[in-house]
N, C-alpha and C positions, 0 to 999 in steps of 0.2 A: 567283374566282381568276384571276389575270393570265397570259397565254401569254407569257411573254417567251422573243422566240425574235430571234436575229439572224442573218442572213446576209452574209456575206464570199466578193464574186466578186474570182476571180484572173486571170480572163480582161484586161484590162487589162497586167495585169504578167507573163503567163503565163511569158515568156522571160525574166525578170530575177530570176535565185533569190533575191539577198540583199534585193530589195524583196519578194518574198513571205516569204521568214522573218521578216523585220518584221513584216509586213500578219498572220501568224500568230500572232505574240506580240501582237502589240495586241489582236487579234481576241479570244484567249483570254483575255489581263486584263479588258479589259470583260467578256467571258461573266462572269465570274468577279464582276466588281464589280458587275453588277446583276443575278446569281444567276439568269441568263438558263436557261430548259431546256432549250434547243437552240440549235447554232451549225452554222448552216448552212453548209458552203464548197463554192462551185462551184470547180471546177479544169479544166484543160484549156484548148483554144483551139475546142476543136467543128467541128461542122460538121453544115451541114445539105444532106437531098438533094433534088434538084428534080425 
């Protein structure tokens, strides 16, 4: 049996809402059309410490 799992980072578009409401709804139609069992979304802009 197949792991279908997809992820969606939003770090790219972190500050532009209506390109991530998109990038959501896309996101979720494909889970959806290839019955995917997980949809990963990273969110945020991060940061790491040194």
């Amino acid at each position: 049996m197949s792991t279908r799992r997809l992820t969606l980072d939003l770090h790219p578009i972190f500050n532009q809402g209506d390109k991530i409401d998109a990038a959501l709804e896309n996101a979720l139609a494909e889970a959806q059309r290839k019955k995917a069992r997980e949809l990963e979304i990273i969110c945020g802009i991060g940061k790491t410490s040194a």
